[in-house]
VEXDREN-2710 file (C-alpha; in Angstrom, 1 decimal):
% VEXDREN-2710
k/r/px/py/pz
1/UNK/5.8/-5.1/15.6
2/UNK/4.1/-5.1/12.1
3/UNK/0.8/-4.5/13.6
4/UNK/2.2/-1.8/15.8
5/UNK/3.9/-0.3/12.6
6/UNK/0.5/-0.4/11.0
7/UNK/-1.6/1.4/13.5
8/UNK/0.6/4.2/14.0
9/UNK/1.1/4.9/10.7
10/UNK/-2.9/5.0/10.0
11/UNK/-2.9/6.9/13.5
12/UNK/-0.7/9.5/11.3
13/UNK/-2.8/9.9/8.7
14/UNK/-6.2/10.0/10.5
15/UNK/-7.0/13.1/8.6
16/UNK/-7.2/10.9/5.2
17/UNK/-7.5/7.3/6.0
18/UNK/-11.3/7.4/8.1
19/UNK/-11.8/3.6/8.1
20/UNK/-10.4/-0.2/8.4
21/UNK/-12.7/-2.7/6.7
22/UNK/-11.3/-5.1/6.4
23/UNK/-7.8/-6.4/8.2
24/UNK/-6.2/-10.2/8.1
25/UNK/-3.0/-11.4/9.9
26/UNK/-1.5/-14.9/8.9
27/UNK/1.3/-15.5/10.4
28/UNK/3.5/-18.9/9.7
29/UNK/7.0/-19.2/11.1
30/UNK/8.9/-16.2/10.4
31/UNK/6.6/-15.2/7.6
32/UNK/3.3/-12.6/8.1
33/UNK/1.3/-11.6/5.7
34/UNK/-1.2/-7.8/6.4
35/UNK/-4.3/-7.5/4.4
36/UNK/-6.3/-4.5/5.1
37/UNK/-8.7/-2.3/3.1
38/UNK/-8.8/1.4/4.1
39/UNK/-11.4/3.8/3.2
40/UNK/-10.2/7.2/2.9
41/UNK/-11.9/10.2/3.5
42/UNK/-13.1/10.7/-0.6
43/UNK/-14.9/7.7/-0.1
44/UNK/-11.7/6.2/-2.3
45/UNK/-10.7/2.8/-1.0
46/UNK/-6.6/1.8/-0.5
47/UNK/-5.9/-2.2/-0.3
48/UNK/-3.1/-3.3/1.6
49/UNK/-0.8/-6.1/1.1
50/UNK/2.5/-6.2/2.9
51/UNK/4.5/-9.8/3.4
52/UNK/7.6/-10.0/6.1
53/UNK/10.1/-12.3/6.6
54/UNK/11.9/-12.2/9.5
55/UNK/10.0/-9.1/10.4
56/UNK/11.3/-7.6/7.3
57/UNK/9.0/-6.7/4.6
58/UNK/9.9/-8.8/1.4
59/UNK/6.8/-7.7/-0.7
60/UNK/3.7/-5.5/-0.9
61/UNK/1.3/-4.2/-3.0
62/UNK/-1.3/-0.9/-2.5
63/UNK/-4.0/-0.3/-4.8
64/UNK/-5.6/3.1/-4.8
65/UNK/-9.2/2.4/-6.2
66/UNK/-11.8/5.3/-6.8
67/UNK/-15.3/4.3/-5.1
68/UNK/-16.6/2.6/-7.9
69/UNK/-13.4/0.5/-7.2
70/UNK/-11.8/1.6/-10.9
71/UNK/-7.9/1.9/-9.9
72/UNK/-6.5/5.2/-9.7
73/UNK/-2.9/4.2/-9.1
74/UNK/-1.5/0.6/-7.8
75/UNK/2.4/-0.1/-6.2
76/UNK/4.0/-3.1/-5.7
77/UNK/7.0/-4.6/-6.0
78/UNK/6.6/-7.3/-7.9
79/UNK/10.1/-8.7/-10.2
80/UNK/7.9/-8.6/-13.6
81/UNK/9.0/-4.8/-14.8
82/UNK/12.9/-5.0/-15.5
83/UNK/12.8/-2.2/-17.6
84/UNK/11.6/0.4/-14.8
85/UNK/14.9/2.2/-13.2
86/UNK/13.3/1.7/-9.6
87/UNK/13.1/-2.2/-10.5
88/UNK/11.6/-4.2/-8.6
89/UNK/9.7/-1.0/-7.3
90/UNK/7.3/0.4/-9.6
91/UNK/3.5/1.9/-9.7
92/UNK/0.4/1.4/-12.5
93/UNK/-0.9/4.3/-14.1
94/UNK/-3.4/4.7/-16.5
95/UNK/-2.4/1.5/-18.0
96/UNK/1.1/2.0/-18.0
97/UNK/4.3/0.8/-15.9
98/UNK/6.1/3.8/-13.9
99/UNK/9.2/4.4/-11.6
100/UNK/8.4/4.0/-7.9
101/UNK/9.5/5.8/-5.1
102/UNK/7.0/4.8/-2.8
103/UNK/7.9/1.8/-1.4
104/UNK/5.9/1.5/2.2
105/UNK/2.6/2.4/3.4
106/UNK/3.6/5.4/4.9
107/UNK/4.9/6.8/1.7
108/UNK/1.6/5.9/-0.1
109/UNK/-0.5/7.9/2.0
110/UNK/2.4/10.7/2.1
111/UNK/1.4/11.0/-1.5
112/UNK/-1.9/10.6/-1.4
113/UNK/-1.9/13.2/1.2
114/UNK/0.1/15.3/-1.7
115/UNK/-2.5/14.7/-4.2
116/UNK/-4.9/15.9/-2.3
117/UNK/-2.7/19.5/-1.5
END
């Protein structure tokens, strides 16, 4: 089902994401863990890091990173930014801690999509 999930959204987004190199699947029990790294069609690069549980997804983390792999923005949702209204949900900007509304692969490349407009 996660795999599934994962190919049709890159499937989607064909026009920006151009290449998987690199893709991982643990799975343990009820828990799976995704690891992928997309290249996008800037030559930009887009890790992926999405844990389920129960085939629900319990954590992630995408990390935009310009070729010479300096990030442009990272997500995750990681419980170490209380003070963000979006908590646990939050992005890294230029150094700083920001609200997130982007909480699954398919709203990362929605705005990366965006960015490009």
């Amino acid at each position: 089902m996660m795999v599934n999930r994962f190919h049709a959204t890159l499937d989607a987004f064909s026009e920006i994401v151009k290449a998987i190199e690199d893709f991982e699947i643990v799975q343990k029990e009820t828990v799976s863990k995704l690891k992928a790294k997309l290249r996008l069609f800037d030559g930009s690069i887009l890790w992926v890091r999405e844990v389920y549980v129960n085939n629900l997804m319990e954590a992630y983390s995408y990390y935009w990173l310009r070729p010479d792999e300096t990030m442009i923005i990272g997500w995750d949702n990681a419980p170490h930014h209380k003070n963000v209204k979006t908590y646990p949900h939050h992005r890294h900007v230029a150094g700083k801690i920001k609200d997130s509304d982007q909480k699954d692969l398919q709203e990362i490349l929605i705005f990366i999509k965006w960015f490009f407009e």
